[in-house]
C-alpha positions as CSV (number, residue, x, y, z in Angstrom):
1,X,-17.1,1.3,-13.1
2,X,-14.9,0.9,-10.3
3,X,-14.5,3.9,-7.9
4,X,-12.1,4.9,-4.6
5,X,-14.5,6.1,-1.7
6,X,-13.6,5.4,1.3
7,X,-12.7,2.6,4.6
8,X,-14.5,-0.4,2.5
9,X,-12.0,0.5,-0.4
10,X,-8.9,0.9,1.6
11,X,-9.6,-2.2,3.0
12,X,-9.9,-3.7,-0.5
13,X,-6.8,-2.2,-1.9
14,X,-4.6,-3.8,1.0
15,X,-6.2,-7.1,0.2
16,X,-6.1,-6.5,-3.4
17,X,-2.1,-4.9,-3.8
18,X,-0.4,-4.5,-1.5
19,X,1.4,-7.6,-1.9
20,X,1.9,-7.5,-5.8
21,X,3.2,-3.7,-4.9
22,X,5.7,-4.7,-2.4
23,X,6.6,-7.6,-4.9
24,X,7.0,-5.7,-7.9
25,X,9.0,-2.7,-5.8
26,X,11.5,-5.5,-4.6
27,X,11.8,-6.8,-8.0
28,X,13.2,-3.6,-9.1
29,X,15.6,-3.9,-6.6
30,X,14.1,-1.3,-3.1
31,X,14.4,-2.4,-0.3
32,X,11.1,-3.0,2.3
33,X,10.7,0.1,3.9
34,X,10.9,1.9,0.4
35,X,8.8,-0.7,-1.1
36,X,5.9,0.0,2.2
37,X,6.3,4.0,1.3
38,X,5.5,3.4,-2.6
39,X,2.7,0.9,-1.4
40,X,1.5,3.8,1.0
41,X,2.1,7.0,-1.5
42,X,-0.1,4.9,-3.9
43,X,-2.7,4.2,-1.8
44,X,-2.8,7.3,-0.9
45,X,-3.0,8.8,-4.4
46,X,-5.6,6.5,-5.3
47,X,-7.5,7.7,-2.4
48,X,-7.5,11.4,-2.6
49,X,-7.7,11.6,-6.4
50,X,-11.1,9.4,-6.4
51,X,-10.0,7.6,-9.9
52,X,-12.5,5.6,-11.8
53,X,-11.8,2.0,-13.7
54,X,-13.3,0.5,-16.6
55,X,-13.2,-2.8,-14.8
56,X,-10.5,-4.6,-12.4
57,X,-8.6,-5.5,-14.7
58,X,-8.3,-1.4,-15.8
59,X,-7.6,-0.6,-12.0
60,X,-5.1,-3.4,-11.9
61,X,-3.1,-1.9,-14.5
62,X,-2.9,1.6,-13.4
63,X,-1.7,0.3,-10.2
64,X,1.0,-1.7,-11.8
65,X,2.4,1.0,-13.7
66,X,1.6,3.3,-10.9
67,X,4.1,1.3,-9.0
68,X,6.5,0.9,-11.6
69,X,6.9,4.3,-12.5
70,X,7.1,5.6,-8.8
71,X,10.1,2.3,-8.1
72,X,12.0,4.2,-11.3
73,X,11.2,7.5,-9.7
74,X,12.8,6.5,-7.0
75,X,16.1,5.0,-8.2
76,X,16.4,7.6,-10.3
77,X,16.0,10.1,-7.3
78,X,19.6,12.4,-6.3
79,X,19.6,11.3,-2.9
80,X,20.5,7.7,-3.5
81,X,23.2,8.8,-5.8
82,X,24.9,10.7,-3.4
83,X,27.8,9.3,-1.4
84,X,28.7,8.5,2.0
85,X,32.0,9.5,3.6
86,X,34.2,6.7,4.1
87,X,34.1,6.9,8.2
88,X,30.1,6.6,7.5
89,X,30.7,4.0,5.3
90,X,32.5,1.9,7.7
91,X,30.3,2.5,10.9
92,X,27.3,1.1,8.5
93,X,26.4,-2.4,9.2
94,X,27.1,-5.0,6.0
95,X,24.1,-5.7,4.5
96,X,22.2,-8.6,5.1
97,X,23.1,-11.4,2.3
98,X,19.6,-13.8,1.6
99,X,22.2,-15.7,-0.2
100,X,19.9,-15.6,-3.7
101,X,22.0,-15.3,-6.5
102,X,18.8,-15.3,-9.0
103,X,16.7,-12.5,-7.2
104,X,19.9,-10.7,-7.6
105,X,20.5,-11.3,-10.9
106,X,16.6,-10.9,-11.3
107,X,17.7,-7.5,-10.1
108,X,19.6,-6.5,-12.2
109,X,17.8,-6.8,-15.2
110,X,16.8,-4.1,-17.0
111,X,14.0,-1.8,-16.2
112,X,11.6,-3.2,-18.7
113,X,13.0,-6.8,-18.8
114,X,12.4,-7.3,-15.4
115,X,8.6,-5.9,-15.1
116,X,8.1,-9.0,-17.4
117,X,9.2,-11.5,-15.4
118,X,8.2,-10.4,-12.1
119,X,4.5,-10.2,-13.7
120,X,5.1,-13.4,-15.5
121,X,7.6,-15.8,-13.2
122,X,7.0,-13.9,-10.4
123,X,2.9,-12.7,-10.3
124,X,2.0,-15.8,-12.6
125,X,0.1,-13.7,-15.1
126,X,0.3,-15.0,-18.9
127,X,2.2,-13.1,-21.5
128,X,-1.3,-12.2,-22.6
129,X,-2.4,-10.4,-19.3
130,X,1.2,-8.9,-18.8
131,X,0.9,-7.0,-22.3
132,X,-2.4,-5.7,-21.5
133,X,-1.4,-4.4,-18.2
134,X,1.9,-3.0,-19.2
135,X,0.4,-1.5,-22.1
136,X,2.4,-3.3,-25.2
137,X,2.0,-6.3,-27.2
138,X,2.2,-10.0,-26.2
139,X,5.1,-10.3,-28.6
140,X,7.0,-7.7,-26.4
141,X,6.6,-9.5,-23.1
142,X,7.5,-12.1,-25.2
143,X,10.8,-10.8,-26.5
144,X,11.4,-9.0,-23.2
145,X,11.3,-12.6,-21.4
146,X,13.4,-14.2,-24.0
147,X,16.0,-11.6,-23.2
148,X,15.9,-11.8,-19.4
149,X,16.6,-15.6,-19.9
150,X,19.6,-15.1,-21.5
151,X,20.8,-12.4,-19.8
152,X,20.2,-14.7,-16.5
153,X,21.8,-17.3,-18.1
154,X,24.7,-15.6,-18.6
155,X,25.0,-13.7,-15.2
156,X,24.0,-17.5,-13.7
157,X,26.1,-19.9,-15.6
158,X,28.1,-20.0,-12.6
159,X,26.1,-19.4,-9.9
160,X,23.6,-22.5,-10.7
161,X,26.7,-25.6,-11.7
């Protein structure tokens, strides 16, 4: 059993996740400093609300869907729909380009689509480990992969020639 008590496991959660948090949260498309809030918020959550695992593989789950469903949470939140005034607009500086065509495409998967590959391409787990912590069937991560290559395919048929 696996409980959250503690320096020694705050410590172990930073080794453990942050990374694959801040991965995952810029898979779905946040950028860094939302991506360090949701890593925070969850570490935070994990601390206060003493959880108990199964086994590491349990905990490593929850935290993956933890931080999936707060990345959706947060795209789906009113403030980022809301628009600026075009005199705001203009004062902004442009975004920085990292001139990667396939992280954006990556990017723009869908929700579910893309929470494949980033544990699959990106986190290196096997379709197998992916199912059981996303909670479906290795078939699904299966299918779901199969679609993001053709849907990358088609947004990078250009991009890659």
């Amino acid at each position: 059993m696996y409980d959250w008590h503690g320096e020694e496991d705050a410590a172990r959660f930073v080794r453990t996740y942050a990374d694959l948090i801040l991965r995952l949260c810029l898979s779905h498309g946040l950028d860094r400093a939302d991506a360090q809030d949701i890593c925070q918020d969850l570490f935070l959550k994990l601390l206060t609300q003493r959880r108990s695992f199964r086994s590491a593989e349990h905990e490593t789950a929850f935290v993956i869907r933890a931080a999936g469903n707060a990345c959706k949470n947060l795209l789906r939140a009113p403030h980022r729909s809301r628009a600026a005034s075009l005199s705001e607009a203009l004062a902004a500086p442009a975004p920085e380009n990292d001139g990667s065509e396939v992280l954006a495409a990556v990017r723009a998967l869908p929700h579910r689509c893309r929470d494949a590959v980033a544990l699959c391409c990106i986190e290196g787990y096997s379709a197998d480990e992916a199912a059981r912590l996303l909670g479906i069937s290795s078939a699904a991560v299966r299918k779901r992969l199969e679609r993001a290559r053709k849907l990358l395919k088609t947004d990078l048929k250009g991009a890659l020639i």
